[in-house]
N, C-alpha and C positions, 0 to 999 in steps of 0.2 A: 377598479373603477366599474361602475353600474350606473347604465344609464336611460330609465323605460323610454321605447319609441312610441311618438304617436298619442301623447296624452293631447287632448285638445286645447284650443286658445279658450281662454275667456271670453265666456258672451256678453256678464253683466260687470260691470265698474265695481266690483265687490269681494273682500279678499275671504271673508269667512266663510260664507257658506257656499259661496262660488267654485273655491278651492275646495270643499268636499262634495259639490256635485258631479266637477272634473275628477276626484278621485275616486267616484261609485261607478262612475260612467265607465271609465274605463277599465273598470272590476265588470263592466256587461250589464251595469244596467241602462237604464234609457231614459233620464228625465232631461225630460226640457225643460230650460232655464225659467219661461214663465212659471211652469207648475212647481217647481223644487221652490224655488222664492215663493211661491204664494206660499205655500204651506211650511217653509222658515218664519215665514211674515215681513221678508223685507222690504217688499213691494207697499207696504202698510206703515214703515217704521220713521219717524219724524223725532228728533232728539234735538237740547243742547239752545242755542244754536252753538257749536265750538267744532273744534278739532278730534275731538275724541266721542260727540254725537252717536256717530253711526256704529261704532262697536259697543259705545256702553250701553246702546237701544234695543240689541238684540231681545227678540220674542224667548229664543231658548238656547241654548250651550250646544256646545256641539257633542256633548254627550251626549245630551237629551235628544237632537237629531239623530243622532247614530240610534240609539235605544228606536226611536218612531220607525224609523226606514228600516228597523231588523238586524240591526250589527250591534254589533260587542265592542270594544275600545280600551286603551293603554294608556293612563294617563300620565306624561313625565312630567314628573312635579316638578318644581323647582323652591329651597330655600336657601338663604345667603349662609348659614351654618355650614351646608352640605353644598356647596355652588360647585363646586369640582368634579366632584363624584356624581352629583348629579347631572352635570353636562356629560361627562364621560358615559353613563347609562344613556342618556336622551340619543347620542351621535351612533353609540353602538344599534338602540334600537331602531333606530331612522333608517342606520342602515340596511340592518336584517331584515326591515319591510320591505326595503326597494331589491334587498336580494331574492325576497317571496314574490317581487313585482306587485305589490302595493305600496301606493304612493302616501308618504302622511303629513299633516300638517304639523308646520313648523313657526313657534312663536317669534315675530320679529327677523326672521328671517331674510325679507326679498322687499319688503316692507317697511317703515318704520312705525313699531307698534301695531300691528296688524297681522292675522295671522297668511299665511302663505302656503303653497303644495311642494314638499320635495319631491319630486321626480328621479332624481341620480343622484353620485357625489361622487368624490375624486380623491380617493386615499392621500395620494400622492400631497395633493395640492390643499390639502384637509376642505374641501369646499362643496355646498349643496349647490344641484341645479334645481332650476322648479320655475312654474308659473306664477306670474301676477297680473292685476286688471289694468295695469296700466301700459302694457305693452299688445296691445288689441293687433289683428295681421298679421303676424309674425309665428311662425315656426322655431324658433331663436328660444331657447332656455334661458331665465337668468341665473346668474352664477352667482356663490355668495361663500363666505367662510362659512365653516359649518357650527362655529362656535358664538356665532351672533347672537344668537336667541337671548345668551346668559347677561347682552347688554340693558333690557327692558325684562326679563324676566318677573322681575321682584313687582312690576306692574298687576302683574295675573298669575302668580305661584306657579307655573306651568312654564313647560318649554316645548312640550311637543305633545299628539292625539295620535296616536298608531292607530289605524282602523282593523278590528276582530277579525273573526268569522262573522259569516251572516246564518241568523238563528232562525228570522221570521220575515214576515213581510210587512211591509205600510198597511194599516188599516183605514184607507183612503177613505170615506167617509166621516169617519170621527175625525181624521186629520184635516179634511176639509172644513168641518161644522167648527172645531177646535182653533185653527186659524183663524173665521169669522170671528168667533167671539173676541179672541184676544186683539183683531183690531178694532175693535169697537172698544177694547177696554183701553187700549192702551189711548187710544186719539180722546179719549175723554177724560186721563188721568189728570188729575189735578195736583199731581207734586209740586208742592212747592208754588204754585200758583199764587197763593196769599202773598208770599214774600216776594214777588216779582214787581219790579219798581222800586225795589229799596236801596240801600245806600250797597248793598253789595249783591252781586249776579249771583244769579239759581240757575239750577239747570232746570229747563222746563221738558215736557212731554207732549206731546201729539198735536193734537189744536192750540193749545195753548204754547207750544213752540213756535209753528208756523205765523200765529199774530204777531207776538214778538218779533219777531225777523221782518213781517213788513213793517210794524210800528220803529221798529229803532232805523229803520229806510226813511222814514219820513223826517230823522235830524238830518240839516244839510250836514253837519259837523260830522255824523256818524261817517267809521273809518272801517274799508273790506279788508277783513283779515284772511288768515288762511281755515278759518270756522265756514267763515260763507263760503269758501271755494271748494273746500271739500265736502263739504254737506251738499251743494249742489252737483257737484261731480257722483257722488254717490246716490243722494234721493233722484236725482234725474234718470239715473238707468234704473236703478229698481222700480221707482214710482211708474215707470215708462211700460212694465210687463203686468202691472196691477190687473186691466183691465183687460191684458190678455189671459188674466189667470181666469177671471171670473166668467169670463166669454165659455170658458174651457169645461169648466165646471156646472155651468147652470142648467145645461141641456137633462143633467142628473136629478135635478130639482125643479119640477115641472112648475111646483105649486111660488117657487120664489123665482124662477127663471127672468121673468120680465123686468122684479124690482131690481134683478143680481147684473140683468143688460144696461138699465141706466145706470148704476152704479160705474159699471166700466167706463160706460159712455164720458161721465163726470171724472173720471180718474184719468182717461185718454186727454180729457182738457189739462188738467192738472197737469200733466207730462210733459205736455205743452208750452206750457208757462215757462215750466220750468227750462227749457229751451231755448225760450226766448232771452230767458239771464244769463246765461254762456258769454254773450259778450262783455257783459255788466261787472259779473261777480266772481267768475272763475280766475283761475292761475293767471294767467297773462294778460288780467282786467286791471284799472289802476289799482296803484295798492293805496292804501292811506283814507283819505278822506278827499272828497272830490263831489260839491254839491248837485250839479249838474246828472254828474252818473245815479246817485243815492235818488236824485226827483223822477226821473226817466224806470229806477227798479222798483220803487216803493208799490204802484198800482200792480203792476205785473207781479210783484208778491202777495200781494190783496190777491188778485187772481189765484192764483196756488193756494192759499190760505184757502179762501171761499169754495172753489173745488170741489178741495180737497174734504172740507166739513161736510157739504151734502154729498158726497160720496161715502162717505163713512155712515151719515145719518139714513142713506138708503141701503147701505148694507146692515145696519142696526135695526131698520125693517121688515129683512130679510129672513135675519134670523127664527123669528119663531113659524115661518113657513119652510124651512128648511125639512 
């Protein structure tokens, strides 16, 4: 049994990239949760509206992070030919990480469908401990089989992200400029937009998700699934560090500083909003269809929507002053 002390709680409501800020940090480095999110993009990232939104929206893989931030990475596949042997590889190296005291990310592990941090495991007991976002205060590991990953695996060919050695470092400026653009690109993507309104649902992107979500608030009939509850639980705390990321950043950029402060400024509303829907739309709001709740969140999604576009349109400004 192995089991790292002292990894930290979760700051943001977010299992992917949160789980490997908690894993750099306690390898000795030092990002704050606004700045690692800003430069993941999740502070920027609006999907769906569904259930599986926030993960299929990711800006980049957690390779591709690993590679930006100067690490190296193990990636345990997973296919249903090889399910066995491949779990059996995934558990051995999980653990060999935590026996080097690096923590890694585990698919489906502490989560359902989401990636998660092992921290420990327990021969014995075959079971990973590790952190998720939804146990916030707590010093308390959760506990899990260690062989869960192989129940969602087939989702994402993957079971597990061992994190490397570290080779290089962030090249914080192109990472900063590199973020902008892609939120500008992604809140103006237009997938799928034409088909949106037809006889069957799209996944929409950026601006054009966030209208959907208040337009379909304005049917009384319309019914809170667990899409709006988690999509809010999760853009609510990433959106919520947005505008600290840019506050953080602008003082570097003399010549975009001021458009990069109102931005924030519009992103800190957005946050907002989205705060004020917690009683509305989250977990323990009614569920089903309820006209009253749906006319009460409709405007206050307009709000988020609205926001949230000139936020984006002022960082699209921004850009060629950077």
């Amino acid at each position: 049994m192995r089991v790292l002390d002292g990894v930290a709680d979760c700051a943001v409501r977010e299992p992917l990239f949160e789980s490997l800020r908690l894993a750099l940090n306690y390898l000795g480095e030092d990002y704050a949760p606004a700045y690692f999110h800003g430069i993941a993009g999740t502070v920027f990232r609006a999907g769906g509206i569904c259930p599986c939104a926030p993960t299929c929206t990711s800006a980049m893989s957690l390779q591709q992070m690993l590679a930006l931030l100067g690490y190296g990475c193990e990636i345990l596949p997973y296919d249903e030919g090889s399910a066995d042997a491949d779990m059996e590889r995934m558990i051995h190296a999980v653990r060999n990480s935590i026996d080097n005291a690096v923590p890694s990310l585990v698919w489906n592990a502490f989560a359902p469908c989401e990636w998660g941090l092992a921290v420990g495991y327990d021969e014995t007991e075959k079971a990973f401990y590790g952190r998720v976002p939804w146990r916030e205060g707590t010093d308390a590991y959760e506990k899990t089989s260690w062989d869960k990953a192989g129940e969602e695996a087939g989702l994402v060919g993957m079971l597990a992200v061992v994190i490397g050695q570290k080779t290089g470092g962030i090249p914080r400026r192109q990472a900063e400029a590199a973020a902008l653009r892609e939120a500008v690109r992604h809140a103006n993507d237009t997938e799928n937009a034409d088909k949106a309104g037809g006889e069957e649902w799209v996944f929409l992107q950026g601006k054009a998700a966030l209208r959907r979500w208040a337009d379909d608030f304005a049917r009384p009939e319309k019914e809170r699934g667990p899409g709006d509850a988690y999509c809010l639980d999760i853009y609510a705390s990433c959106h919520a560090k947005a505008g600290e990321f840019l506050r953080a950043i602008a003082a570097d950029y003399p010549g975009a500083a001021d458009v990069l402060s109102d931005a924030a400024r519009l992103f800190d509303q957005e946050a907002a909003c989205l705060q004020r829907l917690f009683p509305l739309l989250t977990w323990n709001s009614p569920w089903g269809a309820d006209a009253d709740r749906n006319a009460r969140a409709r405007p206050i999604l307009s709000e988020v929507y609205e926001n949230y576009c000139q936020a984006i349109d002022r960082v699209a400004s921004a850009l060629p002053l950077l």
